[in-house]
Backbone as CSV, one residue per row, in Angstrom:
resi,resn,N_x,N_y,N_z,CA_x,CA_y,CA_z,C_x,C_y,C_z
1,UNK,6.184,-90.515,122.308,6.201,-89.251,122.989,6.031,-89.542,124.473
2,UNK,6.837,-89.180,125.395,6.821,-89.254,126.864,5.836,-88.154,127.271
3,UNK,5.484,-88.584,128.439,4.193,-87.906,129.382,5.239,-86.342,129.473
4,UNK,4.198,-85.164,129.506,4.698,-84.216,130.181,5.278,-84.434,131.717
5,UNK,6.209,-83.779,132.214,5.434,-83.625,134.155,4.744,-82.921,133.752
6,UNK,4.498,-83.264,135.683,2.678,-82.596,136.036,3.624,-81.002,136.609
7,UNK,4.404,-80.244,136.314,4.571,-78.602,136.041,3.973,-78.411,134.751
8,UNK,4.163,-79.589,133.830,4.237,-78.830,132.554,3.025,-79.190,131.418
9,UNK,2.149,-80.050,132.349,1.053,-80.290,131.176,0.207,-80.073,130.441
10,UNK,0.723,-79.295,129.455,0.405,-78.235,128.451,0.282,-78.255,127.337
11,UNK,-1.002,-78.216,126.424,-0.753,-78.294,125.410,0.342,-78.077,124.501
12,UNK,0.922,-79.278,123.382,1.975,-79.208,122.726,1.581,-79.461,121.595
13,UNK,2.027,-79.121,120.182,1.602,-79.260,118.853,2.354,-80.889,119.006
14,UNK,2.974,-81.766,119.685,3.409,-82.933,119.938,1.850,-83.452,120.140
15,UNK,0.919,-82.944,120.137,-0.556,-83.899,120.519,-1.193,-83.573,119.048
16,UNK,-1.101,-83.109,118.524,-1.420,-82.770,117.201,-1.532,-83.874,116.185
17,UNK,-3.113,-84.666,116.054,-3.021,-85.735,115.298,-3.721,-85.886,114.055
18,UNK,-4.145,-84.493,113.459,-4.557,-84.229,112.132,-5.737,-84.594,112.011
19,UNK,-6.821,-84.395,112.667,-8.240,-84.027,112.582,-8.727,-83.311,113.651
20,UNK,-9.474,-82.202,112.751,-9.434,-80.958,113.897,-10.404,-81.370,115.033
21,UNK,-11.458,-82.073,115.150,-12.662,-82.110,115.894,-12.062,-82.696,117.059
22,UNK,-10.889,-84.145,116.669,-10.290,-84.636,118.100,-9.273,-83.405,118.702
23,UNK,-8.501,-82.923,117.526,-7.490,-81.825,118.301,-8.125,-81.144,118.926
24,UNK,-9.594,-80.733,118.761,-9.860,-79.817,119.661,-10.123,-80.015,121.008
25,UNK,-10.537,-81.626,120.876,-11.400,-81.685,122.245,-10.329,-82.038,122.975
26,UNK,-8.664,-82.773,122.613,-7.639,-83.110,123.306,-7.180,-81.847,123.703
27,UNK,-7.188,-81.089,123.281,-6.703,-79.908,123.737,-7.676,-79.377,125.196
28,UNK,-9.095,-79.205,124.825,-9.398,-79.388,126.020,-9.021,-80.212,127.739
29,UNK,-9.107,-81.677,127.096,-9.107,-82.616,127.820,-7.372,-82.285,128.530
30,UNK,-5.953,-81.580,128.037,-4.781,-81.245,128.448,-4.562,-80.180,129.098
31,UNK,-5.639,-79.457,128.756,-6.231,-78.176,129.892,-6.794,-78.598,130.967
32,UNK,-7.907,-79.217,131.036,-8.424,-79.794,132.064,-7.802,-80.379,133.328
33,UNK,-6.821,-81.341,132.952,-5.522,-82.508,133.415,-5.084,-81.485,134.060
34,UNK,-4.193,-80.269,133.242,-3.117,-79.212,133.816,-4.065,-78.636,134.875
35,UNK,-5.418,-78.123,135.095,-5.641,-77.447,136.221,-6.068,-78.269,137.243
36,UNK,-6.420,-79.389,137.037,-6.657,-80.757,138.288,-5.137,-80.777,139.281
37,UNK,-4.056,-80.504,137.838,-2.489,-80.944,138.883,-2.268,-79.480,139.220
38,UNK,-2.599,-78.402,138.682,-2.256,-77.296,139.882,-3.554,-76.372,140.698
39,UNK,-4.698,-76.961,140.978,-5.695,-76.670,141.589,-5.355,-76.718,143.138
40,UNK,-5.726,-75.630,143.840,-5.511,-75.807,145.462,-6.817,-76.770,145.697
41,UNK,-6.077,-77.536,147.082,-6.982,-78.601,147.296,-8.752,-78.567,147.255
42,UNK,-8.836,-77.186,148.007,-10.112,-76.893,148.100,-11.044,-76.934,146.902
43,UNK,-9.905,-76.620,145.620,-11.105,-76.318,144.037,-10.795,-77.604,143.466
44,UNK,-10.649,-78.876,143.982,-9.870,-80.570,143.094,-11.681,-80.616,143.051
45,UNK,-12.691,-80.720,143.610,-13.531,-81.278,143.289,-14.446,-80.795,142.332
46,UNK,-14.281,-79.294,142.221,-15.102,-78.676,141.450,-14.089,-79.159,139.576
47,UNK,-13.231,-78.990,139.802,-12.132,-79.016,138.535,-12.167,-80.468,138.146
48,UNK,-12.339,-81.749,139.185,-12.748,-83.055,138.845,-14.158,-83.582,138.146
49,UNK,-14.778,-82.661,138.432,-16.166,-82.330,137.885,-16.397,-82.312,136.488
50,UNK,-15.367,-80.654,136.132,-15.254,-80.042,134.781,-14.710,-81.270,134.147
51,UNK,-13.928,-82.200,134.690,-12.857,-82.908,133.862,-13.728,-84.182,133.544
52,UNK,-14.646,-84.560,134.455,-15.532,-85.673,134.306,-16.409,-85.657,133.136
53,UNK,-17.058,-83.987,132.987,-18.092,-84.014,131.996,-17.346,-83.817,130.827
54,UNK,-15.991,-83.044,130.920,-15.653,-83.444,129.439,-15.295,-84.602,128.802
55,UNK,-15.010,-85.831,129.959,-14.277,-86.798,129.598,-15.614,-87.807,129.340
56,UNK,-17.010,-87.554,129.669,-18.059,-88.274,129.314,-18.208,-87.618,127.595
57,UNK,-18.147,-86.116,127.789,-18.360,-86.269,126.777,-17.198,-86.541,125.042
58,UNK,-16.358,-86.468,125.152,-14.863,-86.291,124.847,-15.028,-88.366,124.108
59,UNK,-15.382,-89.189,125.296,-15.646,-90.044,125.296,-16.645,-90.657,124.309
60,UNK,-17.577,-90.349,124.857,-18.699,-90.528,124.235,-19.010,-90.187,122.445
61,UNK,-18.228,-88.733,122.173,-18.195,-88.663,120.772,-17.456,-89.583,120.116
62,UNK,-16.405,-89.953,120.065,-15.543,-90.466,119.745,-16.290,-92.742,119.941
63,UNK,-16.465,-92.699,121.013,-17.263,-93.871,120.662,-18.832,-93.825,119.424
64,UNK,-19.488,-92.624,118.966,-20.406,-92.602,118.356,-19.580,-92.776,116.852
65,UNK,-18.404,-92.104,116.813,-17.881,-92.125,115.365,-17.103,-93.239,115.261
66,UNK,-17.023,-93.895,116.188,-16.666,-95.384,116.085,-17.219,-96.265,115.327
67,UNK,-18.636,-96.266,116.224,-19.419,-97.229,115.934,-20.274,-96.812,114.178
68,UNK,-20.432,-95.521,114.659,-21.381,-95.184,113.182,-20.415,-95.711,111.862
69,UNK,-19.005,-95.526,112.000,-18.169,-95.732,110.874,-17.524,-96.709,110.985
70,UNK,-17.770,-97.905,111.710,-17.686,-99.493,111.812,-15.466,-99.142,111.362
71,UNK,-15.448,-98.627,113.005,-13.701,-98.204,113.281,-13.749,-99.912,113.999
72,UNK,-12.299,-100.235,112.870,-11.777,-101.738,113.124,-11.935,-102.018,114.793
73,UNK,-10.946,-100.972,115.330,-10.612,-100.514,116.697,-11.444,-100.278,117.710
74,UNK,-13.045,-100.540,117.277,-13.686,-99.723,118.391,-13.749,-100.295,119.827
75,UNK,-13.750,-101.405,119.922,-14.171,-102.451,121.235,-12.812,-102.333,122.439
76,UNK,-11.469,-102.323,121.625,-10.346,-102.052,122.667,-10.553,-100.479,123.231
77,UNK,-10.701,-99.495,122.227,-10.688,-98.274,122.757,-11.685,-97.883,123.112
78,UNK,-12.535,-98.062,123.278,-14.062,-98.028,124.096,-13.851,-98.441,125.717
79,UNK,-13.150,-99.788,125.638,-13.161,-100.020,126.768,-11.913,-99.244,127.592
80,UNK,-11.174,-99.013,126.937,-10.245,-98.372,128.062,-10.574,-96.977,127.979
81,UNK,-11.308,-96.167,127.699,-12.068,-94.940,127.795,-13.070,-95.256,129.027
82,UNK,-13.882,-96.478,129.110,-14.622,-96.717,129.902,-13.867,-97.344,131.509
83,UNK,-12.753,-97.746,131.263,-11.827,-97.901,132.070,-11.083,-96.743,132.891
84,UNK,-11.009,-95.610,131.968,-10.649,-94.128,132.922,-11.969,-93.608,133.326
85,UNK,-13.061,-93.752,132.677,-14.431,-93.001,133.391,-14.518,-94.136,134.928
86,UNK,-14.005,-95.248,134.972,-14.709,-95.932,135.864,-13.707,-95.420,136.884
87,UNK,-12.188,-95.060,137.075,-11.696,-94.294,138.173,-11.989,-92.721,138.129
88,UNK,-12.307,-92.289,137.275,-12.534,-90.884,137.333,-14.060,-90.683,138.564
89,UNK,-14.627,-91.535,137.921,-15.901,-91.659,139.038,-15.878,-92.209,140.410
90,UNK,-14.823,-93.094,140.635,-14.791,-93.699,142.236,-13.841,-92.401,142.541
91,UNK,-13.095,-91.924,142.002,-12.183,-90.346,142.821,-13.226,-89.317,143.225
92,UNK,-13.712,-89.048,142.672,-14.887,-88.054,142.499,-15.942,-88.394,143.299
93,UNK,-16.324,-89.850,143.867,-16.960,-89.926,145.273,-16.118,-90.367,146.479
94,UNK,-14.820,-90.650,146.251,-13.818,-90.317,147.324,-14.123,-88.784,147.617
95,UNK,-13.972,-88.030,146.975,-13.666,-86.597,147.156,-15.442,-85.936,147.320
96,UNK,-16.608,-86.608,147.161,-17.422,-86.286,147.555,-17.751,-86.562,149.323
97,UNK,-17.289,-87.695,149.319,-17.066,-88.207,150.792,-16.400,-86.933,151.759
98,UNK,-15.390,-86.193,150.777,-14.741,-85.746,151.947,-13.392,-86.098,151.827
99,UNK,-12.016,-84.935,151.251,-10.685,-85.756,151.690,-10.457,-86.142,150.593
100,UNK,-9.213,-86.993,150.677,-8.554,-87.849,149.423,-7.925,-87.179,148.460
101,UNK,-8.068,-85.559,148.748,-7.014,-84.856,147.776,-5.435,-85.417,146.644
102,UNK,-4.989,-86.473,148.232,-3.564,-87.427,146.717,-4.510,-88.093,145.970
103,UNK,-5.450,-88.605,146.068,-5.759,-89.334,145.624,-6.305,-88.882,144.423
104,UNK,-7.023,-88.135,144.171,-7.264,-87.189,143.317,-6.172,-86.475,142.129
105,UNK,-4.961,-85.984,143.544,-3.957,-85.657,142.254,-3.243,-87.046,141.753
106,UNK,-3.479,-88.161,142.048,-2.467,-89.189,142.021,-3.352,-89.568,140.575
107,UNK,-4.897,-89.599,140.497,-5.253,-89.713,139.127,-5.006,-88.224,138.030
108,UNK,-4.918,-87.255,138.550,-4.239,-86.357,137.701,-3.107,-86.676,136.798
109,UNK,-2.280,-86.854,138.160,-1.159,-87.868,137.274,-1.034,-88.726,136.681
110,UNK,-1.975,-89.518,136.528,-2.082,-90.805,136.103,-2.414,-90.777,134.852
111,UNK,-3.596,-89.475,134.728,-4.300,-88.873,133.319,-3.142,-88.234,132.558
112,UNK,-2.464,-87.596,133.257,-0.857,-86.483,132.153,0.008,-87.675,131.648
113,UNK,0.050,-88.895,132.476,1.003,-90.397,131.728,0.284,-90.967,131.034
114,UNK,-0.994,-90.916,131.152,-1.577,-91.811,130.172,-2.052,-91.099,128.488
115,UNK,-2.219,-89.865,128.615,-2.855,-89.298,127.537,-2.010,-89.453,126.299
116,UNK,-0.351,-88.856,126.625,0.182,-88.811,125.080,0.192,-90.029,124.440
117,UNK,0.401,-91.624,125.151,0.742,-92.818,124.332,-1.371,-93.346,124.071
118,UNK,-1.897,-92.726,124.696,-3.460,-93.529,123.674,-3.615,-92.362,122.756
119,UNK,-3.346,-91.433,122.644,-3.511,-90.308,122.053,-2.819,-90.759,120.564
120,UNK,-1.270,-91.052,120.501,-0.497,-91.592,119.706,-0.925,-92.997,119.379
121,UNK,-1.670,-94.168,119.704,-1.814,-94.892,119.152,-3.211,-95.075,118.979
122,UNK,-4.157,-95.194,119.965,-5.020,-95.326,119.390,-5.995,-94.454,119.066
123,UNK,-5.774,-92.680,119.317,-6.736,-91.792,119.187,-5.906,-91.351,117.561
124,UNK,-4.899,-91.366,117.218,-4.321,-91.511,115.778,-4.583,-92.052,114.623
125,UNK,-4.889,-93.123,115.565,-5.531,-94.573,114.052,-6.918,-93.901,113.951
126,UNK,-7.891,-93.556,114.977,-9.197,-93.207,114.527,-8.952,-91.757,114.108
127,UNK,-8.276,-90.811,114.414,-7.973,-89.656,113.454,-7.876,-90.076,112.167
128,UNK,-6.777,-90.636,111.591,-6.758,-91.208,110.151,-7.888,-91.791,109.420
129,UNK,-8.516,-92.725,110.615,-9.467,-93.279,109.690,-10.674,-92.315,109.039
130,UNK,-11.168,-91.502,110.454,-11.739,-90.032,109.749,-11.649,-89.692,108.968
131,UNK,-10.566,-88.702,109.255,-9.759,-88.064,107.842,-10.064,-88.865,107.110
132,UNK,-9.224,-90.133,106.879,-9.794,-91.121,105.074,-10.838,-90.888,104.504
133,UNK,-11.691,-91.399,105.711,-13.762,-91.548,105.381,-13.917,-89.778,104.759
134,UNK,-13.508,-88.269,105.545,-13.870,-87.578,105.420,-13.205,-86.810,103.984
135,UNK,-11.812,-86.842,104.008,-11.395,-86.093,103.319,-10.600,-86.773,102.020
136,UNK,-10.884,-88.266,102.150,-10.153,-89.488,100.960,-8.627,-89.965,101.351
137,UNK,-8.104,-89.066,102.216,-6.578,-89.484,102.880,-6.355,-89.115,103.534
138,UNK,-5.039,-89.240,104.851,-4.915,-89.011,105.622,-4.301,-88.106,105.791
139,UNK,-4.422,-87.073,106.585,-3.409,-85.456,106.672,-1.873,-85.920,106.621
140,UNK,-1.349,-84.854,106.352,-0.117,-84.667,106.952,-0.270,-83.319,107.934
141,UNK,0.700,-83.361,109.404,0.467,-82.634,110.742,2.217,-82.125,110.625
142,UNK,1.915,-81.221,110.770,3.159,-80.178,110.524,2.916,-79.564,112.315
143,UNK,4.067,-80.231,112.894,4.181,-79.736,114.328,5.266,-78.897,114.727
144,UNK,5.232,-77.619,115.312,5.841,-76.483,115.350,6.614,-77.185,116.438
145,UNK,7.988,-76.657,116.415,8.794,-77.189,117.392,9.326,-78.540,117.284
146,UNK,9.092,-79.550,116.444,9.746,-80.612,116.385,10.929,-81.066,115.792
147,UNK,11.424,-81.645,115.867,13.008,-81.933,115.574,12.501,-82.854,114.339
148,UNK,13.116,-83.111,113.280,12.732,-84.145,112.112,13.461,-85.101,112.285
149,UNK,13.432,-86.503,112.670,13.770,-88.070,113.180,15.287,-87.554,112.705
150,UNK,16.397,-88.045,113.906,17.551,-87.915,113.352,18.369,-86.613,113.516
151,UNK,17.281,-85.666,113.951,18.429,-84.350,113.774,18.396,-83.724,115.079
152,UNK,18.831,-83.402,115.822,19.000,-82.269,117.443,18.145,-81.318,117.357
């Protein structure tokens, strides 16, 4: 799945990865993204804020159900979660400093390219594994609007 543009980064049943607790909070976290890229300059720091604490916490759950449920995966995707908190936080004292507004939207953007492909690979595999642990197998995700492999 290719990145939205930053007009259009909007929740899509294309993020839809069959456990509700992550769908929900991705859904957040694609709300968040979308008002960072159309925020007037003046509200980037307050909206970098909102986006920080969800992404600590967004983060943070998702590393607890890692670790509690010994996820094969946890050590790669931990760290590159801890890898977007560590620019989310040097933007956010750029912009405490004063200024740096591209810079700010330039990680906006950076967040709308990066979300659908970890989302699809590795926020997927720990959806499934959930689901397994929770419900004995893995969903099937019935996404409104999608084309079925092969057809226009």
């Amino acid at each position: 799945m290719s990145a939205p543009s930053e007009q259009d980064f909007i929740w899509t049943d294309q993020f839809l990865l069959g456990y509700g607790p992550i769908d929900a909070t991705h859904r957040e976290f694609v709300d968040l993204v979308g008002m960072l890229l159309a925020a007037p300059d003046v509200e980037l720091s307050h909206h970098l804020d909102a986006f920080a604490e969800h992404a600590e916490s967004h983060f943070g759950e998702e590393r607890q159900w890692m670790l509690a449920t010994a996820f094969p995966a946890a050590q790669c995707h931990i760290d590159e979660h801890e890898a977007v908190l560590r620019s989310v936080h040097e933007v956010r004292a750029l912009l405490a400093g004063g200024g740096h507004a591209d810079t700010c939207r330039a990680l906006a953007r950076e967040l709308a390219r990066w979300f659908p492909g970890h989302a699809d690979y590795m926020d997927a595999a720990l959806a499934q594994w959930m689901a397994k642990r929770r419900l004995g197998g893995i969903p099937v995700v019935l996404r409104r609007g999608s084309a079925h492999p092969g057809e226009k």
